[in-house]
C-alpha positions in Angstrom: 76.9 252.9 7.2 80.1 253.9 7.9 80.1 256.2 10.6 78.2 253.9 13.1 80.8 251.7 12.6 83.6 253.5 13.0 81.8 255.0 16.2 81.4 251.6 18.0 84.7 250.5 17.4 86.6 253.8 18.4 84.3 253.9 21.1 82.7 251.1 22.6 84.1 248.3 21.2 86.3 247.9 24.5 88.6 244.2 23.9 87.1 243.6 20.6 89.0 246.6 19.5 92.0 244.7 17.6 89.6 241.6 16.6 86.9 244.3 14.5 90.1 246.4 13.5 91.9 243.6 11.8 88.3 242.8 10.1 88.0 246.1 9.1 91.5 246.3 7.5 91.1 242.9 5.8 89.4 243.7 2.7 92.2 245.6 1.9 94.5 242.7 1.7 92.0 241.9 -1.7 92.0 244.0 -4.7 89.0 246.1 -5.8 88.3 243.9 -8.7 88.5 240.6 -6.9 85.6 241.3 -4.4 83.6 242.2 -6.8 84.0 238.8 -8.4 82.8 236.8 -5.9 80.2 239.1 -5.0 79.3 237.6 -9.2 79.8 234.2 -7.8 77.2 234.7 -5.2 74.7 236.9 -7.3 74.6 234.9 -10.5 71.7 232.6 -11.5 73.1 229.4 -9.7 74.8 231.6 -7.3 74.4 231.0 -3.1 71.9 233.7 -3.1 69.1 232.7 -5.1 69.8 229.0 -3.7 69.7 230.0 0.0 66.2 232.3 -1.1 65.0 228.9 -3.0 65.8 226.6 -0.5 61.8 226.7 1.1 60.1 227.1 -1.5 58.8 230.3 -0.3 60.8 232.6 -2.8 61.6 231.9 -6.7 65.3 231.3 -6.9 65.6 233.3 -10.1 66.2 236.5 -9.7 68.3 238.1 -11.9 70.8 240.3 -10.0 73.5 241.0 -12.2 71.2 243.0 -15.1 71.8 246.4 -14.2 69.6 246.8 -11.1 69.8 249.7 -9.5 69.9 248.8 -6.0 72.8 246.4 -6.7 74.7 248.5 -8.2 74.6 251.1 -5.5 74.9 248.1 -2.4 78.1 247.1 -4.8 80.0 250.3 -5.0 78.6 250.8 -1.3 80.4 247.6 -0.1 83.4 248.6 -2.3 84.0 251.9 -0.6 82.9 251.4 3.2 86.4 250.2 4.0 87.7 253.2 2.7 84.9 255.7 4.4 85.5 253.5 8.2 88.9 254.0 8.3 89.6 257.7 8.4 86.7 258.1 10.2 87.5 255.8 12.8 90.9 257.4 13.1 89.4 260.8 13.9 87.2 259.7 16.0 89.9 257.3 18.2 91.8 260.3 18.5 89.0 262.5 20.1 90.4 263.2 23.8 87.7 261.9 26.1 87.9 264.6 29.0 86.4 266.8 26.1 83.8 264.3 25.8 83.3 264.4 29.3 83.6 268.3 30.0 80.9 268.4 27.4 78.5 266.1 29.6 79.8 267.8 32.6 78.3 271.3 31.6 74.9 270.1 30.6 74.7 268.8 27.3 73.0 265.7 26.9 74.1 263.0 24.5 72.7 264.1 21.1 74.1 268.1 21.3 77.4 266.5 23.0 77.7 264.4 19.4 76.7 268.2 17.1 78.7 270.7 18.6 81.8 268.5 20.3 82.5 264.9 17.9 81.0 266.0 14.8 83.1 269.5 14.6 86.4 267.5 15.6 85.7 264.3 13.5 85.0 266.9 10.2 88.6 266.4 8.8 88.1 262.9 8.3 85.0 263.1 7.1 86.3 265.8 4.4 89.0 263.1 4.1 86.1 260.8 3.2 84.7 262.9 0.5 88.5 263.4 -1.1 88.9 260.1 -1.0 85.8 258.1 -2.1 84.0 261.0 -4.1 86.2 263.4 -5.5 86.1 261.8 -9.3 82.8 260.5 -10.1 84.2 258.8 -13.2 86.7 257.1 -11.3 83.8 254.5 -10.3 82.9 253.7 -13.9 84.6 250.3 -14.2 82.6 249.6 -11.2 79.2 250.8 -12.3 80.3 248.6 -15.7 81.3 245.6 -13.8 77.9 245.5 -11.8 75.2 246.8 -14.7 76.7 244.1 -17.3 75.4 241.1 -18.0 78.0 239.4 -19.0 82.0 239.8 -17.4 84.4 239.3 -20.3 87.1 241.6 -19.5 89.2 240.5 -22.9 86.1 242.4 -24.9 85.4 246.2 -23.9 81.4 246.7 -23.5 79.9 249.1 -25.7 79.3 251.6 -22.9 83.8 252.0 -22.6 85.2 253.3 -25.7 89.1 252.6 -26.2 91.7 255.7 -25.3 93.5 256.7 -28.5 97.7 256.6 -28.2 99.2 259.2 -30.3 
């Protein structure tokens, strides 16, 4: 998801560039935990989404998103992290000097082995960047895995799943 995007903005994006940067940057100006909540507000039982797919009659609005389902939990901590996974890459790529590009294309390489053995080498710091930053503690996403297989968000009451850190 995140590389395509960060391709057609460092590349082809041409005056769009500082409209789609200034969306991409905007979800950081919202905390983790806040965009999760409305994502809530639109997945739960009377939430937009099941009354948009229950407008026609053609669907049954109930559908219980917020139980734990896998593929929700995995589009959630996908859309939590693809800020973070765009950005670095976009920056490598936005700094790839184009007459490489070009020398490349000039000595016979067609489009796909251009992208193998010129971008992909010289965009492989961000994308180690990428795996430092989004996947380097797999625990670190377990308030997020929490938040999105409860049922129920009370954040005053731990769920059974968390248990408490003991202070010495």
């Amino acid at each position: 998801v995140a590389f395509p995007v960060a391709y057609y903005v460092a590349r082809l994006s041409g005056r769009r560039k500082g409209l789609l940067l200034t969306l991409l940057i905007a979800p950081f100006w919202i905390s983790y935990m806040m965009r999760m909540f409305a994502w809530v507000n639109l997945l739960q039982d009377d939430g937009l989404v099941n009354r948009i797919l229950g407008l026609g009659g053609v669907f049954h609005p109930g559908i219980d998103w917020l139980t734990g389902q896998p593929a929700v939990v995995v589009l959630g901590l996908v859309y939590g992290y693809v800020p973070y996974m765009i950005l670095p890459l976009y920056a490598g790529l936005d700094r790839l000097p184009q007459p490489v590009l070009e020398a490349s294309r000039d000595l016979g390489a067609d489009r796909v082995s251009s992208f193998w053995r010129v971008t992909l080498p010289l965009v492989l710091p961000g994308i180690v960047g990428i795996g430092v930053g989004c996947f380097a503690d797999p625990n670190f996403e377990k308030p997020g895995k929490l938040f999105w297989a409860s049922r129920r968000h009370h954040w005053l009451e731990l769920p059974a799943a968390v248990e408490p850190v003991e202070t010495q």
